[in-house]
N, C-alpha and C positions, 0 to 999 in steps of 0.2 A: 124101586131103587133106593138103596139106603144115602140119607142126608148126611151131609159133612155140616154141623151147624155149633156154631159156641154156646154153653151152656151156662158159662157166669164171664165178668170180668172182674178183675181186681186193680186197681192202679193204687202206687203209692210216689206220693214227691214226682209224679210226673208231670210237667209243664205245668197248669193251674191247681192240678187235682193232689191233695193233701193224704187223703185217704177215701178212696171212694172202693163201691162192690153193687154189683148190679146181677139179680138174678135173672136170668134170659129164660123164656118158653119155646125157643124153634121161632117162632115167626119172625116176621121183620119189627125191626124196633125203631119206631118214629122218634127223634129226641127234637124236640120244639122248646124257644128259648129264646129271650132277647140276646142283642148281639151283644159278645163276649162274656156271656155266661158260663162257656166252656163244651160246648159242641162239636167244632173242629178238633179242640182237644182231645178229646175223646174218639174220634175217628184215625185222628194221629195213633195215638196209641193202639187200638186196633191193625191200623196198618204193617206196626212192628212185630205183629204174629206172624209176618213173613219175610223172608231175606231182603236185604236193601235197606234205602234210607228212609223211608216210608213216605206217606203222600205230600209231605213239604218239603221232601229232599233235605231234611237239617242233618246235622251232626250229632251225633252222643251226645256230645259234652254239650250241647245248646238245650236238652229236653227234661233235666232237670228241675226242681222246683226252686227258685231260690226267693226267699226272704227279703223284705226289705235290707239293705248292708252287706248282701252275702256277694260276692265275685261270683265264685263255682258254682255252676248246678249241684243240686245235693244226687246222691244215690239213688233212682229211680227205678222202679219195676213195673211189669203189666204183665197176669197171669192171668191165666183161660182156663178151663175144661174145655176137651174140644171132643164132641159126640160122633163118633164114624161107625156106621155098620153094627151099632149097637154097642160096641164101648165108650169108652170115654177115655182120653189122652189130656196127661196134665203138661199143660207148655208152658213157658214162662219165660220173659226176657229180662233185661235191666242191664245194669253195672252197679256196681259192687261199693264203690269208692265214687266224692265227689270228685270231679272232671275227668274221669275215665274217660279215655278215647274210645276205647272196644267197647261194644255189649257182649254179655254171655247170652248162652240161649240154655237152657235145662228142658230136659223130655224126661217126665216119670221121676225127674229129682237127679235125671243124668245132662251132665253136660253135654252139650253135642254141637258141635259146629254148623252156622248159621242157616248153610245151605239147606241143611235139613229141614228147617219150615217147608220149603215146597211140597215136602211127602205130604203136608197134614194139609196147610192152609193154603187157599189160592185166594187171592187177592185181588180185584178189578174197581178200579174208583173212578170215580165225576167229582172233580173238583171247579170252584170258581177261577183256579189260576189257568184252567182251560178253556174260561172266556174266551178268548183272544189266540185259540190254535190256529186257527186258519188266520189269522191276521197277524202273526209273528213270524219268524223267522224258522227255517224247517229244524232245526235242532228241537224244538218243542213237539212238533209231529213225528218225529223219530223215536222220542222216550215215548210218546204215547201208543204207538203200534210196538215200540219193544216193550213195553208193561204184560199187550195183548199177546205178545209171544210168547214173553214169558211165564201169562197165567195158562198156556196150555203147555208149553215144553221146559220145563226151570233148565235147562242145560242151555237153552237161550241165552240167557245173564251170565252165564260161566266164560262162554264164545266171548259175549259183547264186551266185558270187562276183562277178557287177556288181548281183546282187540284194542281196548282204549288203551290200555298201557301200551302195548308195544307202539302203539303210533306216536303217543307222548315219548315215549323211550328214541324212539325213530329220528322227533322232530328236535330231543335236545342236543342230540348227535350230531343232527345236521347246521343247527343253528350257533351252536356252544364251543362243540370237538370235544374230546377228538373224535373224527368222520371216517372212523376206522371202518374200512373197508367190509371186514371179515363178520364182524360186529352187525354191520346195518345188512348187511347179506342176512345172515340169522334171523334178525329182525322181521327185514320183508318176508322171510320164509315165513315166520309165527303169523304176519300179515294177509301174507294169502290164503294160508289155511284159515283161519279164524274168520277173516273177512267174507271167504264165500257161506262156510257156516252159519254167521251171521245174517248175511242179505236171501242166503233162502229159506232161512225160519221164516223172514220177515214178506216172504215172496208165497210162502205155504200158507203163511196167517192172515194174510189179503186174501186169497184165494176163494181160504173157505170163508172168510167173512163175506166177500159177497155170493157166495151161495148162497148161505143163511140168509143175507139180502132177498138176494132173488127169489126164496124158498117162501119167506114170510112178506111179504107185499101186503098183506091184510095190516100189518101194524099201521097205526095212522101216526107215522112218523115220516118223516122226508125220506124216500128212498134215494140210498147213494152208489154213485160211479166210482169207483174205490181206482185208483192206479199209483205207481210209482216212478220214479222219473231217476235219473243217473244211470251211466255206462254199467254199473255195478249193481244194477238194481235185480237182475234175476240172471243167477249165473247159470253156470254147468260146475254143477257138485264135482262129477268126475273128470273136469278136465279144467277148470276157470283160475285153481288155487296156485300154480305155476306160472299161469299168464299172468294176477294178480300181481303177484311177488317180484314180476318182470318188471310191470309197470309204476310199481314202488321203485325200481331200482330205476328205471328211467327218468324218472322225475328228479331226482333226486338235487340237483343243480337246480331246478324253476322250483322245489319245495324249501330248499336254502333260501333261495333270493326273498321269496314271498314271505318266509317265515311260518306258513301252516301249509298242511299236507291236501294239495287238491287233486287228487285221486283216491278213489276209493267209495266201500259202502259206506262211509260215515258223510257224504255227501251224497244221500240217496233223500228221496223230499216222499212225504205222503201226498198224492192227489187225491181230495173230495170233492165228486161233483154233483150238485140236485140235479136228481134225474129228472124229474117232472120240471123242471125251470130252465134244466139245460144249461144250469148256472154254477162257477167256482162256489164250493159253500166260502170264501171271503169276500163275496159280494150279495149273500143271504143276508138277511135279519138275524138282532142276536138270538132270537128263540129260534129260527129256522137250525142257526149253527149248536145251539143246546142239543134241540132235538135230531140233528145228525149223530154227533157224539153219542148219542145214549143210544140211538139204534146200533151204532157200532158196535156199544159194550154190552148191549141186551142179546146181539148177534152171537156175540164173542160168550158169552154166559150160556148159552141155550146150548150153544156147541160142546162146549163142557159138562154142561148139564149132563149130556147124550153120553158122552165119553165114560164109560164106569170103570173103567181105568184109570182115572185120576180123580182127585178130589172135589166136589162140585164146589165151583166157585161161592164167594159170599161179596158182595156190593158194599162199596162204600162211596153212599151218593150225599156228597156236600151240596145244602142248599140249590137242589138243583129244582125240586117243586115249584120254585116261587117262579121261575123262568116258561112255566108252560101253563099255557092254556087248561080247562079245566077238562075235554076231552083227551087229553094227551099225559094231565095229568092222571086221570082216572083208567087210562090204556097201560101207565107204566106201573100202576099198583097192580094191574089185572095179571099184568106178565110176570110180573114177580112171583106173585101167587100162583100164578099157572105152573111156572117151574120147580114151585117149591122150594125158592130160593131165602136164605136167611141174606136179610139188606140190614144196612142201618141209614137212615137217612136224617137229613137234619134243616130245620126252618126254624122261622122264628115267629110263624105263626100256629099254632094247633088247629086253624079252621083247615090248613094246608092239607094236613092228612083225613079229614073226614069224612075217606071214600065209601066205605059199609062199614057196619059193627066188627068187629072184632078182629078184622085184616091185619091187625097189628097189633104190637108189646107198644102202646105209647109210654112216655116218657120226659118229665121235665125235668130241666140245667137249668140251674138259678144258682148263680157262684158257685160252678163247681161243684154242687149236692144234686144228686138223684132220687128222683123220686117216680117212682111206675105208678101211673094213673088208673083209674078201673076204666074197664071197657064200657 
């Protein structure tokens, strides 16, 4: 099966990085580093080779470089070669001007609207700000299984985001005026359709994650009980999106009073539970809840992998080594490798990744300078 792997990066004026260029071989690429050397940074930037706000959810206008005295971010870019099937695709993103609101996206030197990343690049990350999933509140566990959605179906994000709007649209209608009748009718209409859309990507992509759970039991990761909980959490495709729009219109008085919309798929909650513990993973250990999450997204990657229909995923694991054990670390390089997958992972120690020779492109950040290590 042919790899979908990046073959250089380029960043300019983006976040830390002034001018940097990194030539990539296919494998994974370990970047070790004291902290804020520019690590994350550079994962960020990766992250914007695919649609969205990339793994810190920031804005355009925030990714900029700027200068001691400067207000605005400057003009920023980050460009790739991207290797598929034996070509190679030039992608590139940025904005043009300092405090641009949009980014552009260019393919082969052509513009093309953002969406279009998902043809090329799939995108799956572990970040440290998902410490704390299972111990926040479910808005956090909902972007993280629609991430998982969306790296297998990108028309995922297209659903979820004419959902968020119409609900916002919905909710200032109802809170603001005018509560025109005709108006919120329409609304709920766009609500049901999109909402059931929505809740059974996100009901298919549990599914098959815990297949791939149950399939692979040998990984020495915490096996998880995967569920969903909310009225709206696994509809009927062909009949839910009228009843839906109904119960949008019912509410409509008790979502006034309260001021936010309590109905619906955006009050659906991810359940994870250690199966061998029989326990919520927010009452595991932090590294038990680490190593849930990664089984998730190693689940979620293998699946993909398998899929030759879509682009095989590529990883972007922040600082997630230092949180496991030294069997579990040297389990999660094994499977990387096994799938053939291009990672980029990041510590701030180099003894981190000393799994075998040559498993990896390492790589040190020392103020935002690159430098590739010999094996």
């Amino acid at each position: 099966m042919a790899r979908t792997v990046l073959r250089r990066l380029a960043l300019r004026d983006f976040r830390s990085y002034t001018d940097a260029a990194l030539e990539l071989d296919g494998r994974p690429v370990a970047l070790s580093g004291l902290n804020g050397a520019g690590k994350t940074n550079l994962l960020e930037a990766v992250s914007y080779l695919a649609p969205g706000r990339g793994l810190r959810g920031a804005a355009v206008a925030e990714l900029g470089r700027r200068a001691p005295g400067e207000v605005a971010g400057r003009a920023w870019s980050v460009a790739t070669g991207v290797q598929d099937a034996g070509e190679e695709i030039r992608l590139g993103t940025g904005v043009e001007s300092a405090g641009a609101l949009r980014r552009i996206v260019r393919l082969d030197s052509e513009t093309v609207p953002p969406g279009r990343l998902a043809e090329i690049v799939r995108l799956v990350w572990v970040t440290p700000a998902q410490d704390r999933l299972f111990l926040d509140g479910a808005v956090e566990r909902r972007r993280f299984l629609d991430r998982l959605a969306f790296a297998a179906e990108p028309a995922h994000a297209t659903a979820a985001n004419a959902y968020d709007r119409a609900l916002r649209e919905r909710l200032r209608l109802l809170t603001d005026g005018p509560a025109d009748p005709a108006w919120l009718t329409a609304l709920e209409t766009r609500l049901g359709e999109e909402g059931v859309r929505v809740a059974d990507a996100r009901a298919r992509t549990l599914d098959a994650l815990q297949a791939e759970i149950d399939d692979r039991s040998d990984r020495p990761f915490p096996q998880a009980r995967l569920d969903l909980s909310g009225d709206w959490s696994r509809p009927d495709v062909s009949a839910d999106a009228p009843r839906l729009a109904e119960a949008f219109a019912r509410a409509r008085p008790r979502d006034a009073a309260a001021g936010r919309s309590l109905t619906g798929p955006h009050r659906t909650d991810l359940l994870v539970r250690h199966r061998e513990k029989d326990r919520p993973a927010a009452e595991c250990s932090t590294g038990e809840q680490k190593a849930l999450i990664l089984n998730l997204v190693l689940a979620q990657a293998a699946r993909l992998y398998r899929a030759e229909s879509s682009p095989n995923p590529i990883l972007l694991l922040d600082e997630v080594a230092a949180h496991l054990d030294v069997k579990r670390r040297a389990a999660l390089f094994e499977e990387i490798t096994a799938l053939g997958l291009q990672a980029f992972l990041t510590g701030t120690d180099r003894a981190l990744f000393q799994h075998r020779p040559g498993w990896a492109q390492e790589v040190l950040v020392d103020a935002s300078q690159l430098t590739v290590l010999a094996d």
